[in-house]
C-alpha positions in Angstrom: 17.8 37.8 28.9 18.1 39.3 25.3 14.5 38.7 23.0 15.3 35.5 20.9 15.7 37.3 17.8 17.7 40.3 19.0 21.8 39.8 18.4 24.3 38.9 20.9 25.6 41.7 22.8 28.3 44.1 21.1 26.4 43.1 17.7 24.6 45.6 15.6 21.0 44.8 14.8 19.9 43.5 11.6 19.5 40.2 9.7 22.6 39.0 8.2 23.3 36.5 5.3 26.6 35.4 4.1 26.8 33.9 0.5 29.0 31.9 -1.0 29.1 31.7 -5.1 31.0 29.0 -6.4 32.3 30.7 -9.6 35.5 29.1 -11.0 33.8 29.3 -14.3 32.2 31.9 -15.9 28.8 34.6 -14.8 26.5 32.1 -13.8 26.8 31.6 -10.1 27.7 34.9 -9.3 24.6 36.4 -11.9 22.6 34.0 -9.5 23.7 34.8 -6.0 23.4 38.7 -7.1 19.8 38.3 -8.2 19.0 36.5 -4.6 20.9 39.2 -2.9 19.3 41.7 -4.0 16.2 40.9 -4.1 16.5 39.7 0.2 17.7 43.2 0.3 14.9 45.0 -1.4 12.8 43.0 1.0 14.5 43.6 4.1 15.6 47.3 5.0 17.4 46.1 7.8 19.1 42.9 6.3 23.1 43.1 5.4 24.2 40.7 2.6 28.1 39.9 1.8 28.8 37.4 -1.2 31.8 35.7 -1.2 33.1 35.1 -4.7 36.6 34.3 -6.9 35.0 36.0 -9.8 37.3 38.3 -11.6 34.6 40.6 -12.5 32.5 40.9 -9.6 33.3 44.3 -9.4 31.7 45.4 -12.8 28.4 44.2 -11.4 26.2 47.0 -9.6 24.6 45.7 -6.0 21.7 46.8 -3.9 21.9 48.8 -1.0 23.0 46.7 1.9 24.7 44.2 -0.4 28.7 43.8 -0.9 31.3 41.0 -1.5 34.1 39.8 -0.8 36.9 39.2 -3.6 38.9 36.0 -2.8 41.6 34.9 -4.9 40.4 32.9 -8.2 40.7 29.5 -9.5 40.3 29.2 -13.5 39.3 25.9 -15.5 41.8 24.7 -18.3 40.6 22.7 -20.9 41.3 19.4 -20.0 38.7 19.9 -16.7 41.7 20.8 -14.1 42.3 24.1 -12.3 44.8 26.3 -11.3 45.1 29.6 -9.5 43.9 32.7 -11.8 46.9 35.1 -11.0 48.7 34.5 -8.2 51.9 32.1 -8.8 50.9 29.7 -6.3 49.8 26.1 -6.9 46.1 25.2 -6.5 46.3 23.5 -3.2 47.9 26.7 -1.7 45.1 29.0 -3.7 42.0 26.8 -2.2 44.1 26.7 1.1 44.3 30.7 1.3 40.5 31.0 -0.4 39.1 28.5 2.8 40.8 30.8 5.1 39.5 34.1 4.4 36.0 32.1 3.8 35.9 30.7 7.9 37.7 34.8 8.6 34.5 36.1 6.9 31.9 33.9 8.8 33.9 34.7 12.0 34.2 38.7 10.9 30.4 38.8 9.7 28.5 36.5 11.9 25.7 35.5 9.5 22.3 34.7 10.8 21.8 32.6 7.4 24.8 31.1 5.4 23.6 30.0 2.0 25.8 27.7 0.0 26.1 28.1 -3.7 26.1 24.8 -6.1 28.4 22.5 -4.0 27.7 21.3 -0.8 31.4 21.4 0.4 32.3 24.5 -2.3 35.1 24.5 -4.6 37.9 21.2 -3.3 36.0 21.1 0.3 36.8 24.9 1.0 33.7 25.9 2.6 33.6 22.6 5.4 35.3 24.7 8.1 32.8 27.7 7.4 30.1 25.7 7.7 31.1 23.5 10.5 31.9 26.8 12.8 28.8 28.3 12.1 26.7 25.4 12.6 28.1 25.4 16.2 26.9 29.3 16.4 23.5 28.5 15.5 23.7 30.3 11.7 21.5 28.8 9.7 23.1 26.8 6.9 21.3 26.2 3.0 22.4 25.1 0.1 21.1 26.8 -3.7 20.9 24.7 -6.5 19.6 25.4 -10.0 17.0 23.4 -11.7 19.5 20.9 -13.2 22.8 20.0 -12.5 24.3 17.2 -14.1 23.1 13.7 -15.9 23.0 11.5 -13.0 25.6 9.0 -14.9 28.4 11.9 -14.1 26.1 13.6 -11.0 26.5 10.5 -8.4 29.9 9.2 -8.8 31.2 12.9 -9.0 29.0 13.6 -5.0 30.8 10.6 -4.2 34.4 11.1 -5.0 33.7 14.4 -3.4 31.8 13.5 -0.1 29.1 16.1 -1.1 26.4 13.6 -0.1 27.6 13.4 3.7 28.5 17.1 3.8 24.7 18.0 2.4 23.1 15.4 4.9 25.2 16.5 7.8 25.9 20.4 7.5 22.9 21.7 5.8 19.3 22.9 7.5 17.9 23.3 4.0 18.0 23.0 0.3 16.6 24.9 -1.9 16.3 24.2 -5.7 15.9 27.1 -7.6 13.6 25.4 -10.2 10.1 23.1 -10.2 9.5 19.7 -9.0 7.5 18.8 -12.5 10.4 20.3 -14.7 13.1 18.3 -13.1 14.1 16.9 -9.6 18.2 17.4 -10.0 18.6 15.0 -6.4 16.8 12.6 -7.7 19.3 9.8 -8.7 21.6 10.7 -5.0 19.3 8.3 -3.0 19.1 10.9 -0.5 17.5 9.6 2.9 13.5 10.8 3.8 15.1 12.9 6.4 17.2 14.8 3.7 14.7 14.8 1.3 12.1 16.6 3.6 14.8 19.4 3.8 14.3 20.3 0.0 12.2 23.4 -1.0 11.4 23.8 -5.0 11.1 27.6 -5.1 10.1 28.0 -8.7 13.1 30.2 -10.9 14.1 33.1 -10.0 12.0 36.4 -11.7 14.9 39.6 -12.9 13.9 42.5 -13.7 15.6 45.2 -16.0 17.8 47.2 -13.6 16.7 50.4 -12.4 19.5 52.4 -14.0 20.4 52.5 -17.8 23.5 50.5 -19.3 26.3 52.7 -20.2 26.9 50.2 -23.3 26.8 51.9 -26.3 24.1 49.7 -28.6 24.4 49.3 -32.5 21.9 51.3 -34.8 20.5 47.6 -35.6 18.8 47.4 -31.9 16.6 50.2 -33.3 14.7 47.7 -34.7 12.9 44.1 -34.2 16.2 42.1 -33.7 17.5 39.1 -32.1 20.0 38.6 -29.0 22.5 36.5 -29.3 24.7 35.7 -26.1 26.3 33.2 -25.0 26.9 34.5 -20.9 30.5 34.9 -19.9 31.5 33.4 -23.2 34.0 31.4 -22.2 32.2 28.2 -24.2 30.3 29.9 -26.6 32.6 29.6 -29.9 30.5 27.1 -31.3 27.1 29.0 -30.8 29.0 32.3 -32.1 30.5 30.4 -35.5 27.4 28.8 -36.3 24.8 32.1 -36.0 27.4 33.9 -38.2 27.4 30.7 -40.8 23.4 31.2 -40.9 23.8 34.7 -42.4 27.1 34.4 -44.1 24.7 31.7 -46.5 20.8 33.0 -46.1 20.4 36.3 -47.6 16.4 35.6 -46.7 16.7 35.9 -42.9 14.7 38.6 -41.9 15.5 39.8 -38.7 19.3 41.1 -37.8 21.6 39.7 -34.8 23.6 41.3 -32.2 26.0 39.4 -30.4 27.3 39.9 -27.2 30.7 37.8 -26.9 30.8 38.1 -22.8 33.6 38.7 -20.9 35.7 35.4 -21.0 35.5 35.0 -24.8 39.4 34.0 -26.4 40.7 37.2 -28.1 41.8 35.4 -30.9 38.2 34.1 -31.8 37.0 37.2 -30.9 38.7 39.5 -33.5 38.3 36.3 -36.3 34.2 36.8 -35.4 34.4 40.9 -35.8 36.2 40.9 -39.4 33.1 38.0 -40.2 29.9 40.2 -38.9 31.8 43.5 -39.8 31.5 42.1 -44.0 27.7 41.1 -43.1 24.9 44.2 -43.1 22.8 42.1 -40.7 25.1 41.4 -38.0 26.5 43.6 -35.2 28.7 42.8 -32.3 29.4 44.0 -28.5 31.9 42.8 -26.3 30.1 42.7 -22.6 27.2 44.3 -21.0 27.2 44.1 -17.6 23.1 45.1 -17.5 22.3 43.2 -20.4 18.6 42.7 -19.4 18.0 46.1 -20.9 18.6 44.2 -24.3 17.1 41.8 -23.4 13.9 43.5 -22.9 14.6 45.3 -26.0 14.8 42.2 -28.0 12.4 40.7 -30.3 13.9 37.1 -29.9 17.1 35.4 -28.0 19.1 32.7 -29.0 21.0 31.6 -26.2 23.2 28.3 -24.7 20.2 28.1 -22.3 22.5 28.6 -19.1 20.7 29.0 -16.1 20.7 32.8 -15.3 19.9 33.3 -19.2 16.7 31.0 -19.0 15.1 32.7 -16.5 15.2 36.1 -18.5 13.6 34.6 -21.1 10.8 33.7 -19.2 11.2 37.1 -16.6 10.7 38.8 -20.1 8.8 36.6 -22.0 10.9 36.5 -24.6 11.2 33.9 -27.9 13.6 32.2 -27.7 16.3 29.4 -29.9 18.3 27.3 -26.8 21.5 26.0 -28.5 22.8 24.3 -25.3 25.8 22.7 -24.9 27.4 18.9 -24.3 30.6 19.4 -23.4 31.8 18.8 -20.4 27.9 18.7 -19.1 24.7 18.1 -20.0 23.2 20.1 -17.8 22.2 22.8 -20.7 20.9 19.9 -23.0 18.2 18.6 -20.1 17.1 22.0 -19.6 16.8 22.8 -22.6 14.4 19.6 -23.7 12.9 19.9 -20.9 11.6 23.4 -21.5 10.9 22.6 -25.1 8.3 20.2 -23.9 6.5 22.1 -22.0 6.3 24.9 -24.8 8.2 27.6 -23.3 11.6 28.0 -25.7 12.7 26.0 -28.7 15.9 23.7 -29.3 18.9 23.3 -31.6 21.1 20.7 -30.8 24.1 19.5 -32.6 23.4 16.3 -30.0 24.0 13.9 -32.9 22.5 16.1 -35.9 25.0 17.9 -38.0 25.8 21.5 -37.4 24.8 23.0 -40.2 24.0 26.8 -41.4 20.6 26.3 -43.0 19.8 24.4 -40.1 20.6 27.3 -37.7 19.0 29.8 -40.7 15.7 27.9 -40.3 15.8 28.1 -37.0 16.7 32.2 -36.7 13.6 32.2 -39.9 10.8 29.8 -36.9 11.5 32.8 -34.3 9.1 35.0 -35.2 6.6 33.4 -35.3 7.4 30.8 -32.0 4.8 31.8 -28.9 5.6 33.2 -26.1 6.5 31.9 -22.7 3.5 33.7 -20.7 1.1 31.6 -23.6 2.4 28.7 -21.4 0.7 28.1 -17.9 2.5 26.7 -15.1 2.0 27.6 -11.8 4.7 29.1 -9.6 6.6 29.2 -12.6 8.7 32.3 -11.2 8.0 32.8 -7.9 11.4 32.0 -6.9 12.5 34.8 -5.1 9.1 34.9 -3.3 9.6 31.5 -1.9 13.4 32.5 -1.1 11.7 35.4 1.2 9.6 33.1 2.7 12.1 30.4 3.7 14.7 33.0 4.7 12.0 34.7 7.3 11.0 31.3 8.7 15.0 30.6 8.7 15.6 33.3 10.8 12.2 32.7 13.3 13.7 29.1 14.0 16.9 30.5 15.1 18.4 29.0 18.7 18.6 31.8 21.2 21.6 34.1 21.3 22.5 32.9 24.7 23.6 29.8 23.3 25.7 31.3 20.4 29.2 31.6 21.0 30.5 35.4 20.2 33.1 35.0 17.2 36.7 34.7 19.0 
């Protein structure tokens, strides 16, 4: 009989973990599942990791050795909270029906020792059920990733509900793991999950980056050649508002200080886009790039970011204890907002809000003016703060120790 942890026979050798990044909006989720990738493979020599992901620019984004993807077809939001395919001329049910195919021919194909599930328990319109029910049958370990916060639970429960996501975490999943801490906020919390669920959660602490090991081939404005802050608002698909009003600050305060450069990201409207360059082109103490797919180098080059206080972005700050100004959004979610007052409280960033305040330019210019002198993340002590990744080593290791023997897994068909 084969050792427990040796593959099947006819398998190569070698851990392997299939991800699945729910991206039909913007960087986040994919910036996420990249960062755990990578970091599994740094770990593990031996270990082969494929990401499975819609996201139109998954290919700009450099991965470790032993790390690749998969490009499925993509869904895009339009602004009244529906979706429809990204570029093929299909309709959205035949889109998610093609996307949940080549999902289950992947975990056939790959045969993953761990399959871990990004955001939504069932993915994007119950795509990822089949995957998950074949490999639970194989003995592939099955977990679920979700960031710190995900929703107010006035929108978060009836929202599980209408999608089953409840039934699908408590029957499909062996663990979940919350990419955040207990004492900042327990996202579950309002699901009334049963003890037998809740004893599946892990709080890993948020997930540490580091500045990546090669240099950005982004060309950066003669103002990052001095103390300046960062201002980005992620894929950019929502951050107008942010944009307009950091622009209105120094279009009407002569007296801030320190200069901006803003990075519009990817998914930013064209239109609004060339409106903002003819604005910060008049100004001395603006600058503007369009994308930067390694944009922790300016981010360790900044004195200061103001950000929407995504997930991805928040944990740079603290990975680079940087000050920061979180300007979080409302709409659709107030995912950003909790975050944000959460972290406020315990010291680590400060907030603007336009949550019922007027949006103002000399009240963003006083708040571009506080940065400087704002403390630093690292002046804050919280234990485990970051040790994310860590704990997503140590899970994944005992994972893969707690596997069923390969005589009772079924070679893929």
């Amino acid at each position: 009989m084969d050792h427990p942890l040796q593959p099947p026979s006819g398998r190569p050798s070698g851990t392997r973990v299939l991800i699945y990044s729910h991206d039909t909006f913007g960087l986040g989720h994919l910036r996420r599942s990249r960062a755990i990738a990578n970091a599994i493979a740094q770990e593990r020599a031996d270990c082969s990791i494929v990401i499975i992901s819609g996201s139109p620019v998954i290919g700009n984004f450099e991965f470790g050795s032993g790390v690749d993807y998969i490009r499925i077809p993509g869904v895009t939001k339009l602004p009244d909270g529906d979706y429809r395919s990204l570029n093929l001329n299909v309709d959205l049910d035949e889109a998610v029906g093609l996307r949940q195919d080549l999902i289950l021919q992947a975990a056939r194909s790959f045969r993953p020792d761990v399959f871990i599930v990004d955001k939504e328990p069932a993915g994007f319109r119950g795509e990822v059920v089949p995957a998950l029910e074949y490999l639970g049958n194989q003995g592939c370990r099955r977990v679920l990733g979700i960031r710190d916060v995900m929703d107010e639970p006035a929108l978060l429960v009836p929202e599980w509900e209408r999608k089953g996501a409840k039934d699908v975490l408590s029957r499909s999943y062996d663990e979940i793991w919350v990419y955040g801490l207990e004492d900042v906020y327990r996202p579950l919390a309002a699901l009334g999950l049963p003890p037998s669920v809740e004893r599946r959660i892990t709080y890993t602490g948020y997930l540490r980056r580091e500045v990546p090991p090669t240099p950005s081939l982004t060309r950066y404005p003669k103002i990052t050649k001095q103390p300046f802050i960062l201002v980005t608002t992620g894929g950019g698909g929502d951050g107008d508002d942010l944009i307009d009003w950091v622009i209105s600050a120094y279009e009407q305060d002569e007296t801030i200080d320190m200069p901006s450069l803003i990075v519009f990201g990817p998914f930013v409207n064209r239109d609004m886009r060339r409106s903002f360059m003819e604005r910060i082109a008049r100004h001395p103490k603006l600058d503007a790039i369009s994308f930067d797919t390694k944009i922790e180098h300016l981010m360790q080059k900044a004195a200061a970011i103001v950000a929407m206080g995504g997930y991805n972005t928040f944990c740079e700050i603290l990975s680079f204890d940087k000050r920061a100004l979180i300007v979080p959004r409302t709409r659709p979610r107030l995912e950003q907002h909790i975050r944000a007052v959460a972290a406020e409280r315990l010291g680590l960033v400060s907030m603007l809000s336009d949550y019922g305040a007027p949006r103002t330019p000399a009240r963003m210019a006083r708040a571009l003016k506080g940065l400087a002198g704002q403390p630093r993340p690292s002046e804050v002590v919280i234990p485990g703060l970051l040790d994310g990744l860590d704990r997503v080593q140590e899970r994944l290791k005992a994972l893969i120790a707690s596997q069923e023997p390969p005589a009772t897994r079924q070679a893929a068909e």
